[in-house]
N, C-alpha and C positions, 0 to 999 in steps of 0.2 A: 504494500500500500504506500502510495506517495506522500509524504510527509504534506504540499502544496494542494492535496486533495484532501485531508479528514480534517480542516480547517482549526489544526492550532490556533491558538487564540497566545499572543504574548503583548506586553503594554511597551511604550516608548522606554527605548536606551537599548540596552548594549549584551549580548548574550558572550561569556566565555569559556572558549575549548581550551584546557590545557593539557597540552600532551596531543597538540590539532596535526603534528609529522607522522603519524601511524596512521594506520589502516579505519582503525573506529573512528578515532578522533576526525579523522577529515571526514567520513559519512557521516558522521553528528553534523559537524560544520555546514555542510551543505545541504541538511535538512532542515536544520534552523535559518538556515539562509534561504532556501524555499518556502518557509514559515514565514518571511518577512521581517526577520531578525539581522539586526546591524551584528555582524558577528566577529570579533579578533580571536585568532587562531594563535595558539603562544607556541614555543619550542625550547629545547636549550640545545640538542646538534642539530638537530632535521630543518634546518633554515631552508635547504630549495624547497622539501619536501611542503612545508607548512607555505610557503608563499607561490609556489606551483596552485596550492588547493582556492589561496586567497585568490588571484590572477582568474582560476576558470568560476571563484563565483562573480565574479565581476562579469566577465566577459558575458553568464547567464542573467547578467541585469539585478544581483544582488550586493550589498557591503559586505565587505569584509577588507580586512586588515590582517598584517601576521605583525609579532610581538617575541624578539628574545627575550625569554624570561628563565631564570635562574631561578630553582628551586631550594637555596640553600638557606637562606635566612627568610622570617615572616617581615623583616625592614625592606628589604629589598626588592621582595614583591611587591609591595604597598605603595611602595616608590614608584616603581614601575607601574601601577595600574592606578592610581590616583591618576595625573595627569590625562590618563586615555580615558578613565569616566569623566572625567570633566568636558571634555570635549565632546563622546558621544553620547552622553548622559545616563540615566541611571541602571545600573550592573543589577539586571533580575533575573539573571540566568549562569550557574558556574557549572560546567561538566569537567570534570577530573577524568581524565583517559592517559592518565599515563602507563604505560607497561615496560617493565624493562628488558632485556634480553637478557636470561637468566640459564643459570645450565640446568637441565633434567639429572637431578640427581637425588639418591635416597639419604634421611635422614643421618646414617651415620658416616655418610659419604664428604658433607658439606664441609667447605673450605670458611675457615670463619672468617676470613677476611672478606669473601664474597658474600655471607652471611649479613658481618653488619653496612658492608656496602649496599646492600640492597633494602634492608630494613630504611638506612640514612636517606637513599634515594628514591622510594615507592611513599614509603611512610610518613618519614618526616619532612619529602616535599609535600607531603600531602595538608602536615599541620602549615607547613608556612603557608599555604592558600588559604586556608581556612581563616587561620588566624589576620592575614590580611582584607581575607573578603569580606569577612562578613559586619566590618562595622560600614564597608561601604551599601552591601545587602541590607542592613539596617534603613540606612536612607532614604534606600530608593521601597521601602513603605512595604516592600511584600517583593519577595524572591526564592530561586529555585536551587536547591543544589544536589546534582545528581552527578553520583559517585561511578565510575566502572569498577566493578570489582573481578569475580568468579566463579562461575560455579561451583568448581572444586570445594569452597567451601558446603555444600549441601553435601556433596560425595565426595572423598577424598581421592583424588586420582596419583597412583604411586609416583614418584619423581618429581612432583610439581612442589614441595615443598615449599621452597622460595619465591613461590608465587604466592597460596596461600595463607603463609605467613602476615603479613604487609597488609594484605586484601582486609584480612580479617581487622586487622587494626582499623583502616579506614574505614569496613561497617560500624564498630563500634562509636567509633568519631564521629561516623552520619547518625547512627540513632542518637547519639549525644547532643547534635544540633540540632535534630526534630525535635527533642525534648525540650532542650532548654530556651531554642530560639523561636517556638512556635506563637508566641508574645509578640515577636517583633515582625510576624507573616511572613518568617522564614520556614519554607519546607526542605525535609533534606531525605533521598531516597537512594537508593542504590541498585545497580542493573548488575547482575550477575550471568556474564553470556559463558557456554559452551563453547566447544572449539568452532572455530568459524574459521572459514576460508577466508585469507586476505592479514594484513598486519603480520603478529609475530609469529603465526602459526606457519605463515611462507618459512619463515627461518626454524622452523623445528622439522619441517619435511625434510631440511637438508642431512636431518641428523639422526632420521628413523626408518626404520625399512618401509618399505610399502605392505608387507605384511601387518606392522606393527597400525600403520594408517587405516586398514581395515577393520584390526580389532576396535578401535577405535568408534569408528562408525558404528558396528555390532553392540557396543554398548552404550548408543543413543536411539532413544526408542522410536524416532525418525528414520533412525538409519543413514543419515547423512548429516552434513553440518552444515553448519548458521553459514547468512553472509552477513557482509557488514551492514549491508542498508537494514536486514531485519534486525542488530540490535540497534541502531539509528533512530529508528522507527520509534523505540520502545524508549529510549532515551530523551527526545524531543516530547514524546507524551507525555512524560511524568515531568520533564520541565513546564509544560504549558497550562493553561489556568483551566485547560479539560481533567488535569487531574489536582485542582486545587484543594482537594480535601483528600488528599491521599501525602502520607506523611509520614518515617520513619520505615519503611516498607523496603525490605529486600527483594526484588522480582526476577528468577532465575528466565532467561532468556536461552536455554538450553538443548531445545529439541527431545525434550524426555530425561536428559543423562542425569537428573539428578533422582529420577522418578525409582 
């Protein structure tokens, strides 16, 4: 279903993707941008990738902007996105789609230096947005924030460790701003997709058999896997004011795998 066809509904200012250089994050991006959402697309490597996505929504007659943003400090981000709310007015939309490239590997296996690098970089980029966004979410009188996380969190999928490690943190942190910001018409939800064709899952093909890719399949009760535009779909929904009374809610986006 087209995002420009089930008639999102979002008010003036500024909707953002961070983590907009991957696979999800740019179908977010351009669903909101078909949504009629001013939308900045952030990055901290994928600079073509992030302004390649801004470039063809433009060229479809939609805003957008890309934004190097560094997820290491909550000063720094604030910094950084102050001035660009000012300009495109009020921030009622933050999608977090960061994912890192992490290695497939079993619990007793982990390299702890990889460990807490990945914790530092999933996670704690995750509080610096938070911590930055949301006194501007404040302002702007009522806003959205939708988390990408995992499914793995409903089923554990062996080797994935270092993914839902982090993930789990950031649902915690999302149910923590439904609760505590729902006073200031802050909603905060989280999409938990399956393996999906496109983004990081092109880069784990490189590194498993194809037999291993079927089992795969076989244990999603679809039988096949997501695309990006269907978690997209479901991302822009729960940002938009069709699910304004929908609020701390995990939505596994999975094709059955958690079932």
């Amino acid at each position: 279903m087209k995002a420009s066809s089930i008639g999102h509904d979002f008010p003036a200012g500024m909707a953002l993707v961070v983590g907009a250089s991957g696979g999800i994050g740019q179908a977010i991006a351009r669903r909101l941008a078909a949504a009629g959402c001013t939308v900045v697309l952030t990055y901290r490597r994928g600079r073509v990738a992030a302004e390649a996505c801004a470039g063809s929504i433009r060229e479809a007659g939609g805003a957008a902007e890309s934004l190097h943003l560094p997820l290491d400090d909550p000063g720094t981000v604030e910094a950084a996105l102050r001035p660009v709310a000012e300009r495109l007015g009020a921030l009622h939309t933050v999608v977090y789609a960061v994912g890192a490239d992490i290695s497939m590997t079993y619990v007793a296996n982990i390299d702890p230096a990889e460990w807490r690098q990945t914790i530092d970089g999933d996670l704690h980029g995750f509080f610096s947005v938070t911590k930055a966004c949301l006194p501007l979410m404040r302002q702007a009188g009522g806003a959205s924030f939708v988390a990408i996380t995992t499914a793995g969190l409903d089923r554990h999928p062996p080797l994935d460790i270092l993914s839902t490690v982090p993930k789990a943190g950031i649902e915690a942190v999302i149910r923590g701003i439904a609760r505590e910001e729902g006073r200031f018409g802050i909603r905060a939800n989280s999409v938990a997709p399956g393996i999906v064709d496109g983004g990081l899952f092109d880069r784990l093909r490189e590194r498993v058999t194809p037999e291993f890719v079927e089992a795969m399949k076989r244990n999603t009760a679809l039988r096949r896997f997501g695309s990006l535009d269907e978690i997209a779909d479901v991302a822009v929904f729960l940002a938009s004011r069709q699910a304004g009374y929908v609020t701390g809610q995990h939505l596994a986006v999975d094709g059955g795998y958690s079932v």
